[in-house]
N, C-alpha and C positions, 0 to 999 in steps of 0.2 A: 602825213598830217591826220588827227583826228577828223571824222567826218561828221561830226556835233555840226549844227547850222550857227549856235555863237561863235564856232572858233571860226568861220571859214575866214573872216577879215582882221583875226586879230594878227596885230603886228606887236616887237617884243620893244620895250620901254626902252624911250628913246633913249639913257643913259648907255644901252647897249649898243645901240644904234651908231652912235656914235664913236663907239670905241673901236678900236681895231686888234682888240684878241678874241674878236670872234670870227675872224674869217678865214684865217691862212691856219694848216697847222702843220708841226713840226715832227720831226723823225723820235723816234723812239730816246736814241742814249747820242750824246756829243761824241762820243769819239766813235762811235759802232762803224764797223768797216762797213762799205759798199757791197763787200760778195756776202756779209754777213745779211745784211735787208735782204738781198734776190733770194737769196735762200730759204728766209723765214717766211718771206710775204710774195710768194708766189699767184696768191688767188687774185682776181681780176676784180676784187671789192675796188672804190673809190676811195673808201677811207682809211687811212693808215694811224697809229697809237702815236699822237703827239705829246711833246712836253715843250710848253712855248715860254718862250721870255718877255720882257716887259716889253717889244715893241708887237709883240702877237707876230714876228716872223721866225719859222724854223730856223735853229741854230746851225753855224754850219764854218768852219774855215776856209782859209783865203788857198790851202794848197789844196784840197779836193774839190773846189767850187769848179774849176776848169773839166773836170773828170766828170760829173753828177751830170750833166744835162747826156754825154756820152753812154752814160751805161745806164741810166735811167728813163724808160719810156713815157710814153705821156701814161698817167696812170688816172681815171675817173674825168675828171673837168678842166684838171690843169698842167702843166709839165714843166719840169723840172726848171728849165729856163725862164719862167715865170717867177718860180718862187727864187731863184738866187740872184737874177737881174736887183738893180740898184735901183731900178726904178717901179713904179705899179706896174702891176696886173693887167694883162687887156682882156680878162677872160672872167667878163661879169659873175658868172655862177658861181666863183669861188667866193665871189663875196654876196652871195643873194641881191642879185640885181645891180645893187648900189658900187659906187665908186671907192677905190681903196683909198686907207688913210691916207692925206699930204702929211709929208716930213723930208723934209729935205736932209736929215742928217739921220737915214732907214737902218741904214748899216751899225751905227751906234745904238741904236734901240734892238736891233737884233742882239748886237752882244749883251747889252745890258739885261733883256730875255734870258740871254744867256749865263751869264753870269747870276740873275738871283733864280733862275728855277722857277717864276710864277706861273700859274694856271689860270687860264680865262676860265668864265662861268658864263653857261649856257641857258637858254627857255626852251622849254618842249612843254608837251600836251601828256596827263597819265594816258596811255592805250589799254592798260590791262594789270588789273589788282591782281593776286593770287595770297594762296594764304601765306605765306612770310615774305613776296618777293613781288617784282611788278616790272613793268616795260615802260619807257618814255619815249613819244616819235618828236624829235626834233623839229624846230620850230624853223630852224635856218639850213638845215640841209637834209639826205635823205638818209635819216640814220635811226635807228630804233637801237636805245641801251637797257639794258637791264639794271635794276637797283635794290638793294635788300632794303626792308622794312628798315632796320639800326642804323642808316642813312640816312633818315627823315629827319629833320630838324621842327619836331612837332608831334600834337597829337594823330596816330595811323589813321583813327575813326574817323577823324575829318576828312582824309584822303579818299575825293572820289575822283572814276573813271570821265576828264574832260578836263579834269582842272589844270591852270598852267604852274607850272613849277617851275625854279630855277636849281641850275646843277654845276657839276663842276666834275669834266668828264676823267677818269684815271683809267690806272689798269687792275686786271684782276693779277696779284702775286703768284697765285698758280697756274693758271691757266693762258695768262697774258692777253685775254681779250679786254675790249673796253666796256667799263662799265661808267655807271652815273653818282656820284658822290656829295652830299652836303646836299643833298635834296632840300630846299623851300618851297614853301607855298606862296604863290605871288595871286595878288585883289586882279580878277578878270578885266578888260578893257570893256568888253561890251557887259551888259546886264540886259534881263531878258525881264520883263512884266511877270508879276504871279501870274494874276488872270488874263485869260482872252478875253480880247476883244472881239467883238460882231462890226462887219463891214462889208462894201463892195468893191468888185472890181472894176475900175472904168478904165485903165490901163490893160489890152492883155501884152506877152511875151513876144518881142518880134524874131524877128529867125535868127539874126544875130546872137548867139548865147551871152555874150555882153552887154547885149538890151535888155534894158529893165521894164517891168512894168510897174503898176501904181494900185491901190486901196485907197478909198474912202474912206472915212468912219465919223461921225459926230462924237461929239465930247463938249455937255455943257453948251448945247447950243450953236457950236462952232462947226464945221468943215474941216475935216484933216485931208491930206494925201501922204501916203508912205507909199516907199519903193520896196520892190522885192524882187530878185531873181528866180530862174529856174530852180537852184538848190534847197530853194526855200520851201519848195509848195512841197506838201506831203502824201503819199503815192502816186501812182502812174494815172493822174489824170492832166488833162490839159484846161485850164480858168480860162472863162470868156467873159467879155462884158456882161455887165450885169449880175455875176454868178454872185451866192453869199456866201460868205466866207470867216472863219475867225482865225485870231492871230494871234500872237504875241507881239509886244515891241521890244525894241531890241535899243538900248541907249549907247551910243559909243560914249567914253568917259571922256576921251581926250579932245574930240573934236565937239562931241554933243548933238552928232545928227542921229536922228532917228529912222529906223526900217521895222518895218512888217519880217516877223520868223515864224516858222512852223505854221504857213500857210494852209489850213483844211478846208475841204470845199463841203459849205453844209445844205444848201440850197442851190440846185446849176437853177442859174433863167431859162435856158433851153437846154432841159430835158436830156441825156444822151443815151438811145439803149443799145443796152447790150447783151447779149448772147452766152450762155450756158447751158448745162446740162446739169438736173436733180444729182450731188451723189450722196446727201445722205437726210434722214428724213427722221426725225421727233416724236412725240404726241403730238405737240402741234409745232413746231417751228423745224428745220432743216438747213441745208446747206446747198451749194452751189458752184461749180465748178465752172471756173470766167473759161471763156474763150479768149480774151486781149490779155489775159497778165495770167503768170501761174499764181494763181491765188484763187482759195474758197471766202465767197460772202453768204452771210446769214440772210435767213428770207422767216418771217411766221406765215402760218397758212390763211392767214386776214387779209395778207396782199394778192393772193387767187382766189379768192371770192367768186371774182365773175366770171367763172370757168366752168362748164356744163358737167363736167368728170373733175374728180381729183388726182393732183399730183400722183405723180410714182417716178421708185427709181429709175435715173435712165432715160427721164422725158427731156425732150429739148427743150428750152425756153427764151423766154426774151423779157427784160425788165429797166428799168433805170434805177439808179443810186443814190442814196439820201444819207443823209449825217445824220444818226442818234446819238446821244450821249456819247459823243467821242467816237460812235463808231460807226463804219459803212454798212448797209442795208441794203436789200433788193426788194423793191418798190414794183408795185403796176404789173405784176407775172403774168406772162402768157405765153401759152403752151404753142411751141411750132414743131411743123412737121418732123416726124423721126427724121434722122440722119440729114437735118438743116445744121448742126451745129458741128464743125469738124474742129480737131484740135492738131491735129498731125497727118504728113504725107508719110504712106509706108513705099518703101521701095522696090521695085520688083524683080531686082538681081535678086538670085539668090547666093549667100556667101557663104561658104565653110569654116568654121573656130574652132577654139578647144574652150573646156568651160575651166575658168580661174578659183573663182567663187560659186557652188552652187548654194542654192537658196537652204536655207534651214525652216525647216516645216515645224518645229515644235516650240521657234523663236520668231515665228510669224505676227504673230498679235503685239509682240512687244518692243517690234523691229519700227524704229524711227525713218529711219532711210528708205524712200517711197522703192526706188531701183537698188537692192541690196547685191544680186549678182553680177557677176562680171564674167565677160567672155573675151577671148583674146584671137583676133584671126589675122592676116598677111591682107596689107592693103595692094592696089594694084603696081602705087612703085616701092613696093617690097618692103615696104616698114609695117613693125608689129604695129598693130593699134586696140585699146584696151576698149569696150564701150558696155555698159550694164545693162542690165534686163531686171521687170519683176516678175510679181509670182502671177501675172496675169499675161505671161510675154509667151509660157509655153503653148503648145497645141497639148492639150492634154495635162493633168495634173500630176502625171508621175515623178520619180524621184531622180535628181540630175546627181553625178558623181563630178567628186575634181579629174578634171585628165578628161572627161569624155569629149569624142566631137560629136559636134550637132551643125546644122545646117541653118539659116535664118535670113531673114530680112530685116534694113534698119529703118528704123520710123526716127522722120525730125518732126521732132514739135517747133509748131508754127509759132506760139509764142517766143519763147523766147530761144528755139534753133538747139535744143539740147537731141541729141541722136542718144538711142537705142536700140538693143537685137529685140527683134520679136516674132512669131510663128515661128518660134524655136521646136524645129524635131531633131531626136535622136538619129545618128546615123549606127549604123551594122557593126561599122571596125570597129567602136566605141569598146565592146563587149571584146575583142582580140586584144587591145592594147591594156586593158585596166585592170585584169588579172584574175576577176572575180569568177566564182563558180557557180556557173548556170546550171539547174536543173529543169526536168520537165515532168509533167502531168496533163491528166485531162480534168476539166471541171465536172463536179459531179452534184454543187448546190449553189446558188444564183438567189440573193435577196434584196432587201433596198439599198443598194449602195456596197453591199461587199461581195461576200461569196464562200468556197474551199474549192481548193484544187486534192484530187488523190497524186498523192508523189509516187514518181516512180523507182526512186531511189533512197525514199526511209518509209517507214510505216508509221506512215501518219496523214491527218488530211490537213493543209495549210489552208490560214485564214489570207483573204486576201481583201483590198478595198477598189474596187471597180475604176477608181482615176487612175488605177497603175497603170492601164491599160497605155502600151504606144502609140499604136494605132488606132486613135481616138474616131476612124471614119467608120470603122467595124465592129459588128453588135457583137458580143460576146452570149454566145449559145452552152447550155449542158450538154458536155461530152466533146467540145473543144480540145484539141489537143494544143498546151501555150508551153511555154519557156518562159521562168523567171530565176530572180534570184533570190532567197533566203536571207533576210537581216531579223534583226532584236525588235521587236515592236516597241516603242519608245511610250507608247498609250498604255501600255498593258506589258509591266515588267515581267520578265518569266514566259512573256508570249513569240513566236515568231511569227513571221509574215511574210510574204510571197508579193514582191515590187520589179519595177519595169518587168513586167509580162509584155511578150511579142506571141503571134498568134502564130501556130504552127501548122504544115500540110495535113490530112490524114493521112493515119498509117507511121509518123513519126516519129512518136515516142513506143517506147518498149519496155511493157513491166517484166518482159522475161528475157532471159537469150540459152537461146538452143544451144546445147551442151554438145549432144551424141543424138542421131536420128536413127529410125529404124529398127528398134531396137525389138527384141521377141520377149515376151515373158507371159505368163498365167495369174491370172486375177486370183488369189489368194483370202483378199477381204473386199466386200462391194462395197462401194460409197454410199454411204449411209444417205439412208432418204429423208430427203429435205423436210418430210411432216413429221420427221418425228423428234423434232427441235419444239421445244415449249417456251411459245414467247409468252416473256414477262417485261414488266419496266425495268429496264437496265438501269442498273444505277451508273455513278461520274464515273467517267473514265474504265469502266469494264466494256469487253467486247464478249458477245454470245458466238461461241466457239461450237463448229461440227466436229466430229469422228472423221477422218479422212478413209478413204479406202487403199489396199496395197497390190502392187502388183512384185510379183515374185520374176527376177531371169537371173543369168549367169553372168557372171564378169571372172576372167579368167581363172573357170574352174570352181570356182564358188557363188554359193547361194547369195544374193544382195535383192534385197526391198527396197520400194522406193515409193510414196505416198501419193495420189492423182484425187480428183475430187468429177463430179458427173457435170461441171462446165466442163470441165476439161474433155470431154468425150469427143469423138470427132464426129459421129453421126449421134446427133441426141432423141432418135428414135430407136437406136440401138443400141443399147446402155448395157453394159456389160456385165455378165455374172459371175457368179465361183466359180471357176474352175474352167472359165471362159479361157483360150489363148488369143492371143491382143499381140497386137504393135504400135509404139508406142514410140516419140521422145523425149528426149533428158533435159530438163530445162531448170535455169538457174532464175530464181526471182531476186530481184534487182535491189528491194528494199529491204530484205533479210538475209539473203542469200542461202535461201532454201532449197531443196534437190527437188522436183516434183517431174511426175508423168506427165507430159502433156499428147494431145491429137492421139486420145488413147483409141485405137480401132480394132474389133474382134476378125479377125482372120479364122476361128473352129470355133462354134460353137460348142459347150459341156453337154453331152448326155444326160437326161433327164435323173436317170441313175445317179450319177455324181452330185448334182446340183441339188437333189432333191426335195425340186418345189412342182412337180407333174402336174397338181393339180391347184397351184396355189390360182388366186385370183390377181387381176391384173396391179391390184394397188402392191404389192410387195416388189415390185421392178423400182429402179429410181426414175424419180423424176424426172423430167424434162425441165431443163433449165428454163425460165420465162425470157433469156435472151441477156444481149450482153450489159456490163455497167455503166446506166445513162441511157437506155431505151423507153420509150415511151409504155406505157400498161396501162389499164383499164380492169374494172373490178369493183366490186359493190361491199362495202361499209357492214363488215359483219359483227365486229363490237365496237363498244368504249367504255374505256377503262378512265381512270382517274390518270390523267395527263398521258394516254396515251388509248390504241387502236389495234385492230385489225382488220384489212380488206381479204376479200375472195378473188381470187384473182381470177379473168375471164377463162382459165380454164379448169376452173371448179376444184383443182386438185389439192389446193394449201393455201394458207392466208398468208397475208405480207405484213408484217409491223410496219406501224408508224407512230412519229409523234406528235403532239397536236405542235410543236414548234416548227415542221413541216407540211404544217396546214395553212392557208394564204388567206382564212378568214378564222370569224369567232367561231371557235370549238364550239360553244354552247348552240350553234345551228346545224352541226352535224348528226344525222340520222341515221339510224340503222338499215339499210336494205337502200341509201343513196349510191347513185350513182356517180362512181369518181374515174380521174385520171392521175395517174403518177408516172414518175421518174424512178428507175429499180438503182439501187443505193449500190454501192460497190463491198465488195468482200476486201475488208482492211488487216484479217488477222492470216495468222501464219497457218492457222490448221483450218481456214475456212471461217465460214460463216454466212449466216440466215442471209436472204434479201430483206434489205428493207424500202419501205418507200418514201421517197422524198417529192417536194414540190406536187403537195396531193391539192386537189382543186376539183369543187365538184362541177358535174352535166347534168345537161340538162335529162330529164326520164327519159327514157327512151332513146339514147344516145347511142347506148352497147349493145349491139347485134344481136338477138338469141336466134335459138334453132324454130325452125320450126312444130307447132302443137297440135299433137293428134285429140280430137275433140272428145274422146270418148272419157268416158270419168270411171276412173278405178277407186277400190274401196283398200285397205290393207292394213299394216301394223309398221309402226314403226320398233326396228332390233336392232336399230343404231344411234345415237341421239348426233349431234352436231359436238366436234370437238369444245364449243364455248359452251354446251350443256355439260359434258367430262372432260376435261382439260387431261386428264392423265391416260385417253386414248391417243392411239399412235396416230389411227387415219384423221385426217379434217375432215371429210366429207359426211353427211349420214347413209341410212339405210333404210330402205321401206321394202316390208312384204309384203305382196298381193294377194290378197288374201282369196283361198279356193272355194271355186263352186259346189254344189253338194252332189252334180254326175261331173265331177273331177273324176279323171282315169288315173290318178296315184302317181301326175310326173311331181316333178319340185316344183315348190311356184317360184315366180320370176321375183328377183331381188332390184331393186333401182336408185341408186344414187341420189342423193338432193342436199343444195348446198340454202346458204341463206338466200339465194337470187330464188330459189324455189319455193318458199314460202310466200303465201297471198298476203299472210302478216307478216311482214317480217321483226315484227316484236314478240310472236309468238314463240312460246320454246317449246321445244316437242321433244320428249323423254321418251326412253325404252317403253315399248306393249302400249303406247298412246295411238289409237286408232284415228285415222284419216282418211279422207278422199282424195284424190290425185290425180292427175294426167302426166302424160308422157309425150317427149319432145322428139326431135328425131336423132337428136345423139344419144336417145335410149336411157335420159336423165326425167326424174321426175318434177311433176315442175306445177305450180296452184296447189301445192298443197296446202289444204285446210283437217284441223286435228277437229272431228267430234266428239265436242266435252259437252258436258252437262250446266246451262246456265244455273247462277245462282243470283240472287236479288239479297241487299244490305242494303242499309243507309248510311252514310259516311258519320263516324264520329269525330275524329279530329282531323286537322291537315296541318302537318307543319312544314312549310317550306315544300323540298322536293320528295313528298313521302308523307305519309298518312294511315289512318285504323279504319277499318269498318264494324259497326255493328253484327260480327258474327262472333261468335262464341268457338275458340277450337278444345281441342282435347286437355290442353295445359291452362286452359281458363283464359288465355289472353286474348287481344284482336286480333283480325287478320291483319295483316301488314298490306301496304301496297305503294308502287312508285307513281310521281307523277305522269312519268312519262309512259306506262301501259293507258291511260286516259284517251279512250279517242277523241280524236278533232281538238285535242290541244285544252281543253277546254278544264277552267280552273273550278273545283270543287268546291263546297262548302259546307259545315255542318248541319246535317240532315238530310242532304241531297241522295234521294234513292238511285243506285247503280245496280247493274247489272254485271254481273263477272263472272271469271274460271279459275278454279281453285287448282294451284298447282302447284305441289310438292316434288322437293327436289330430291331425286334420291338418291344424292350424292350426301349431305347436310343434313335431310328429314325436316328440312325446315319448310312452311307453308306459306303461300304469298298470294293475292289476287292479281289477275292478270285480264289484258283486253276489257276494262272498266269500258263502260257506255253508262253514260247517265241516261235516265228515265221520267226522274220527276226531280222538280228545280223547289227547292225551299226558300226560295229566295220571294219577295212582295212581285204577283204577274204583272206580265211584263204590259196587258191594258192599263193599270194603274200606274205602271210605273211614266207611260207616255202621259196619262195627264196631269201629273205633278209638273213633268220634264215641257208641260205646253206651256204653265205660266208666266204668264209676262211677269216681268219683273222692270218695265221701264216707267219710270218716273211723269213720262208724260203722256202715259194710257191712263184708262181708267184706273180707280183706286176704290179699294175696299176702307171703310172710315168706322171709325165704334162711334156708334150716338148716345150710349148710356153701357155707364160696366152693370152687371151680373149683381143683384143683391146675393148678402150672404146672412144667414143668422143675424137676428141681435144679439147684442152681447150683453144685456141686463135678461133676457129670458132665453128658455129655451127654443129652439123653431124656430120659423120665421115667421113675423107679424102678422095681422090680420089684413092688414093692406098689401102686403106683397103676397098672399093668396088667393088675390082676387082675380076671378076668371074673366082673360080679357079675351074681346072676338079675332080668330086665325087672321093673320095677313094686315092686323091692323097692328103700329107702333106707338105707343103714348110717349111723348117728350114733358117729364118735370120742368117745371121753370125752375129756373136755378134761385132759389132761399135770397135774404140778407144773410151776408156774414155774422149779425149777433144773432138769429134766431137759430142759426146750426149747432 
């Protein structure tokens, strides 16, 4: 039956009522054998495809009636002995409650049924329009038919979903199910009022659900009372005395008593509150998640007013319910303690599944269904059982697959007892059973919410998003070694991505695997030293590739090379040179499948002879590796470029790139000669490559260790500039000579190192033959150096932005140039401002620049005047300055001003004019 509140008491026109071809119904065909039914109509339905005769009893002869009740079971309500006895039915429900027809001559009305072939006509309720076709639930028994549109007897458009129709049930020619035929429209029995009515309750519902209660209402002066039941009231509240309420009235047509329908409660008399939790929140209005019923009510923020703080997501609350405009509301809020308001018990078995449905992450927002996955696990007596999860049910946000098991616990909600999985984790096997290919890596950059891992099995770095993580209890550190697996990034077509990551032991993963050990051969070509790579900004997608070095041995009888690089050294204080013999193994890289030397070790040193570097200095050896990929470094800020860097790394010998996208604040507060920390980037190419630094973050001064400083002050020359002064010198480092006394005994003067950490300025640039002072540290590096140049004095002519002219005149006629940032103390310029500066040409370019500006004299109004402008009140209810007379000026019929406005009046005194008549002015 329809569950409309007008139909629940409608009954079908007594003209039907009274007939008897609506209750019995007959077998399909008059002669149809017996084995022919069992065979067609095997299903356990109730209802079977009748064709009835004029006394509404299934047709049927005198030689099979004996046979029928024998091979015919009881089928649905009644059996077979029922319907061929002579006499009625004792088996109410065949005929919806009521008594079967009297006829004392049953058996001639059956044949006569029989013999003309006629069809009863049936009342049902529409359940369900569609576009050419529709469903009717039967009014007298439990039967839903379908009927096509071209079946109505009428206009479609009028056909709404409640109304009662009459029909005339057949079968479908194809398919032989029963459908609905000769559709009409029949005038409803009850009628409901347009408008509501306003009333009370003074009746409430007693426990018996067939007791009624009662509404008040005036009308015209008058007292009413109407009845209404449970079905009537509308949603899950309970009516008490006094409550107010509006209604409909409901007119039965036949009888003419009247009821209260679609019962709303719009005012309770006492109050009832109730319990939720904030879940979604407006500019000013939000929602509300009940605690008694699954259902959200709206709340505005007018009804917490009297609350010291404002709502938030997630607060517990407490409020009563009121009728606006048709709709429920959350009244009188107030905030109770967290975790006062529960909605479900979780359980604390824990149970193993497989997952059915996992969740689709990129059909999340527009996913109706609150619990969209499904997981299927073995109940205790052995039946599957299927129960859902949402995207709030995992430990962790990573990506679930069909087939995997997981582990979980089921939470019932208290409302209304619906179970769910949740604290769903992955288990282990999940990964042996599903087929997929797991690779692994170490992480080597970490930001808000994502990251890269270096793969150890292609040459590339994977993007990853930090909810992949499994093991949601464990912080993910740089230089982690994890396991994941590789899918299509769905955000970014063309992208891949690195999901369910599990965190692996050290020492797991392996970018290499050893070939052949042991192996003898002769260094041939050294590994080129790491300063003599010229960082520049990389552009998309290029990698700055080294020169590998080679080592020469034999493999059966012949000459074979093979490429090693100075990480690869086995002791990296003893780095190998020409014609050095080494040992050495064979090792295969995992993401190219490259041949390389690795734990390369000199076993003979080369005779000076051979090698021939006897007297070289020590920077032509390689490098010393700064350590492995993903160690911590330390190092000061020796340029900036336009979207990008270089630091000195703490052992003076080469700079690191970076870029400011691996800087964790604003670029524009990075300094030159700061003190930072980094992360040393990984070598992603096949032939090598620079270190770079990542996850740069600065310290505070004095953070990074130096040597100790011997006090004494040397004077000397600089015959080396800083690589950022030549870019196209090999060493980083500079060079200062000491310059000799005049009873010098003719040895060499001493040479001394100095990087950017050695400079007192470090915005100072110091070029070839630029004399200095200096001290020396005890790692025999130079270190306060200060260049003595000659100040000059200008006044600033323009400033534009970061960069500006002075008043000096050069050889070309123009200004000097200068940056804002040689300006000490930060301090912003302005036209005319006298500075003091050092003129320094570069003599790589020949181009001129002022450097280490210091202002001296400020052009700006002094800063005593500027305090007593900056003293005056300005408020309205201090004293006031007032004009008592304006200023004469000239007359304007002569020249001058008049003989009365030069009359000399005594200092300190004021004369006030009386103010004229209007005609005499």
């Amino acid at each position: 039956m329809s569950y409309d509140p007008q139909w629940s008491h409608f009954q079908p026109p007594t003209a039907m009522n009274n007939s008897s071809t609506s209750e019995v119904y007959n077998f399909k065909n008059q002669g149809q054998q017996h084995s022919d039914y069992n065979s067609s109509y095997s299903s356990p339905s109730p209802y079977m495809r009748p064709v009835m005769g004029s006394g509404g009893y299934p047709s049927s002869s005198s030689n099979n009636s004996s046979s029928s009740s024998a091979r015919f079971p009881t089928i649905g309500t009644f059996s077979t002995t029922d319907v061929f006895s002579n006499g009625a039915s004792s088996d109410n429900n065949v005929y919806g409650g009521r008594s079967p027809p009297a006829s004392s001559n049953s058996s001639n009305n059956f044949g006569d049924a029989m013999a003309n072939n006629q069809s009863i006509r049936e009342t049902g309720i529409i359940e369900k329009l569609l576009h050419s076709y529709g469903f009717i639930q039967c009014c007298d028994r439990q039967a839903r038919l379908f009927f096509h549109f071209s079946q109505f007897n009428g206009n479609i458009e009028h056909l709404k979903i409640g109304d009662p129709v009459e029909f005339e049930m057949t079968y479908d020619r194809r398919t032989g199910k029963p459908i609905a035929s000769a559709v009409t429209k029949i005038a409803p029995e009850v009628v409901l009022s347009e408008e509501r009515v306003m009333g009370l309750v003074t009746t409430e519902l007693s426990q018996p659900p067939e007791m009624q209660g009662r509404i008040s209402y005036e009308n015209r002066g008058e007292c009413f009372f109407l009845p209404y039941n449970k079905d009537d009231v509308e949603g899950n509240v309970t009516l008490r005395s006094g409550d107010k309420v509006s209604f409909q009235i409901a007119t039965n047509q036949r009888s003419g008593n009247l009821a209260a329908r679609n019962v709303r409660l719009e005012n309770p008399a006492h109050p009832v509150r109730y319990q939720g939790v904030v879940c979604s929140m407006k500019e000013s209005f939000g929602f509300i998640e009940r605690a008694d019923v699954v259902k959200e009510i709206f709340f505005h923020f007018s009804e917490a007013k009297g609350m010291k703080e404002e709502l938030a997501l997630g607060d517990d609350v407490e409020f009563t319910i009121q009728t606006r405009n048709g709709k429920e509301v959350a009244c009188n809020i107030t905030r109770l303690e967290s975790g006062s308001v529960v909605f479900e018990d979780v359980g604390t078995e824990t149970i193993s599944g497989q997952v059915l449905k996992p969740l689709e992450r990129n059909l999340a927002r527009h996913q109706n269904d609150p619990l969209p996955g499904r997981l299927r696990y073995r109940a205790p007596d052995h039946k599957e059982v299927d129960i859902q999860f949402g995207d709030k049910d995992q430990q962790g946000d990573f990506t679930l697959r069909h087939g995997d098991w997981v582990e979980f616990c089921v939470a019932t909600d208290r409302r209304d007892g619906l179970q769910r999985a949740t604290k769903i984790k992955i288990l282990p096997e999940s990964f042996n059973v599903s087929g997929e290919k797991r690779e692994q890596g170490t992480v080597v950059n970490l930001k808000d919410g994502f990251g890269f891992i270096n793969c150890a099995d292609r040459d590339a770095r994977m993007f990853f998003h930090l909810n992949e993580m499994l093991d949601v209890d464990r912080t993910l550190r740089i230089g982690d070694e994890v396991e994941f697996t590789v899918v299509q990034d769905t955000s970014q077509p063309g992208r891949h991505s690195a999901t369910r990551i599990l965190l692996l032991s050290p020492g797991t993963v392996q970018f290499e695997l050893i070939m052949q050990r042991d192996i003898n051969g002769v260094i041939t070509k050294e590994a080129p030293n790491l300063t003599t790579w010229q960082p520049r900004s990389p552009t998309k997608g290029e990698k700055t590739q080294l020169e590998a070095g080679q080592i020469t041995y034999m493999v059966d009888g012949e000459k074979t090379t093979v490429n090693y690089y100075a990480k690869d050294c086995h002791d990296i204080k003893n780095i190998p040179r020409i014609n050095d013999k080494v040992r050495f193994n064979l090792s295969q890289v995992k993401r190219n499948k490259e041949i390389l030397g690795v734990d390369v070790q000199v076993t003979q040193k080369a005779s000076p002879s051979k090698n021939g570097n006897s007297t070289s200095v020590s920077n032509s050896v390689g490098l010393i590796p700064l350590g492995p990929v993903g160690c911590q470094c330390q190092g000061w800020v020796a340029a900036i470029k336009d979207g990008f860097g270089f630091i000195e790394a703490s052992s003076h010998d080469r700079e690191v790139f970076f870029h400011f996208s691996n800087y964790d604040r604003d670029p524009s507060t990075l300094e030159i000669g700061a003190e930072v920390e980094f992360t040393l980037g990984a070598r992603n190419t096949s032939n090598g490559s620079c270190v770079s630094a990542e996850n740069v973050r600065v310290l505070t001064k004095g953070s990074i260790k130096v040597a100790e400083i011997n006090p004494e002050l040397r004077s000397g020359k600089v015959v080396r500039s800083l690589r950022a002064a030549n870019p196209e010198q090999a060493e980083y480092a500079g060079l200062i000579r000491e310059a000799l006394d005049e009873d010098d005994d003719g040895t060499a003067p001493a040479e001394f190192e100095f990087g950017i950490s050695s400079l007192q300025n470090k915005r100072e640039l110091l070029q070839n033959g630029d004399p200095v002072t200096f001290q020396v540290d005890a790692d025999n590096r130079a270190t306060n150096v200060v260049a003595v140049r000659k100040k000059l004095r200008a006044t600033v002519d323009t400033v534009k932005g970061q960069f500006g002219f002075l008043n000096h005149e050069m050889e070309d006629g123009k200004k000097l140039f200068f940056r804002a940032s040689e300006v000490a103390d930060n301090v912003n310029l302005m036209s005319g401002d006298t500075v003091e500066f050092v003129l320094v040409t570069n003599q790589r370019t020949g181009k001129s620049s002022a450097c280490s500006l210091v202002r001296t004299a400020d052009a700006r109004r002094p800063e005593r005047m500027m305090s007593k402008l900056r003293s005056i009140s300005i408020d309205d209810s201090g004293p006031k300055v007032v004009t008592l007379r304006q200023p004469k000026g000239p007359d304007s019929s002569t020249k001058g001003f008049s003989s009365e406005a030069r009359t000399p009046r005594k200092p300190g005194v004021v004369t006030i004019e009386e103010e004229k008549p209007e005609e005499t002015k």
